[in-house]
Residue, then its C-alpha position, 0 to 999 in steps of 0.5 A: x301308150x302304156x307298156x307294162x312289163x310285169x316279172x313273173x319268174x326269178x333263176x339265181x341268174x335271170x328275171x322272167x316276164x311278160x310284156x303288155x301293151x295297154x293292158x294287152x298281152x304283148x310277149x316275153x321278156x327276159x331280164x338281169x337278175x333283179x336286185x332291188x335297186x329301188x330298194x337299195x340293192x346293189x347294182x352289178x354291172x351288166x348283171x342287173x334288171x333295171x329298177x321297178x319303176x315309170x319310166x319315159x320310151x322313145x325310138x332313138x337310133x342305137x349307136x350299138x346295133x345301128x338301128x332304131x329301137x325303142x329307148x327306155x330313159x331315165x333309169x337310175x344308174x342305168x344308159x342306153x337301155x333299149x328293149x330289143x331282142x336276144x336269147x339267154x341274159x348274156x344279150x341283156x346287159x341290163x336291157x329287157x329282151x322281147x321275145x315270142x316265147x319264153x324257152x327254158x334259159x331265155x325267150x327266142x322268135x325275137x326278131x317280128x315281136x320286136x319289129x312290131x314292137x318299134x312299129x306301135x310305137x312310132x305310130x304311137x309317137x307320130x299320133x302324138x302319144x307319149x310312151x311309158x314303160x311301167x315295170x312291176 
C-alpha cells in the first residue's frame, strides 16, 4: 500500500497537502514548515516537516497519546512521527496531521478520517501489505 502525501500550499508557518491512498484521494494534511532538510535545510525543533522522501509505515501503540496509530520510521533527524489528528501546526510538532477538510490556519474533522486511517492499514498489514509513505 502506498500512501502519498503531496504538499500543495506553503504559510511562512505552515505546509498544506493532500493525502492519497493508492492513487486515491484520501484527505488534508497539515505540516511544519518545510525546510528542505533533503536538501541541507536546517532542522528546527518542533518546527519542521519531515523530509521529502519513501519512508516504511507501521501501526505501533504511541506511548504519547496511548493508543495505536500509524508510525512513520526512518526519517532522518526525526522519532516518533506519527500521522495522527490536530488542528493548527502547534499539533504537529513535526508530525503530519490528517484532517476532512482543509480550513484557513489548518485541517478540522480529524478524528473518523484518522480512525479510518489506521483501519486500512491494519487490514493492509494483516494481508501482508507492506506500508510506504511517499512524501512530495
Amino acid at each position: 500500500m502506498i500512501l502519498e502525501l503531496i504538499r500543495d500550499e506553503e504559510t511562512p508557518t505552515r505546509m498544506f497537502g493532500k493525502l492519497f491512498i493508492d492513487g486515491r484521494y484520501f484527505g488534508e494534511t497539515l505540516e511544519d514548515t518545510d525546510r528542505e532538510l533533503e536538501k541541507g535545510g536546517v532542522k528546527v525543533y518542533g518546527e519542521s516537516a519531515i523530509p521529502r522522501g519513501r519512508y516504511p509505515v507501521v501501526v505501533s501503540v504511541s506511548r504519547r497519546f496511548g493508543r495505536e496509530m500509524p508510525e512513520v520510521l526512518e526519517v532522518p533527524e526525526f522519532s516518533g512521527i506519527r500521522i495522527h489528528g490536530g488542528n493548527t501546526e502547534h499539533d504537529t510538532l513535526g508530525c503530519p496531521l490528517l484532517g476532512q477538510v482543509r480550513t484557513a490556519t489548518g485541517v478540522a474533522n480529524c478524528k473518523g478520517i484518522n480512525d479510518r486511517l489506521l483501519m486500512t492499514l491494519k487490514a493492509a498489514i494483516q494481508r501482508g501489505e507492506d506500508v510506504w509513505l511517499t512524501v512530495s
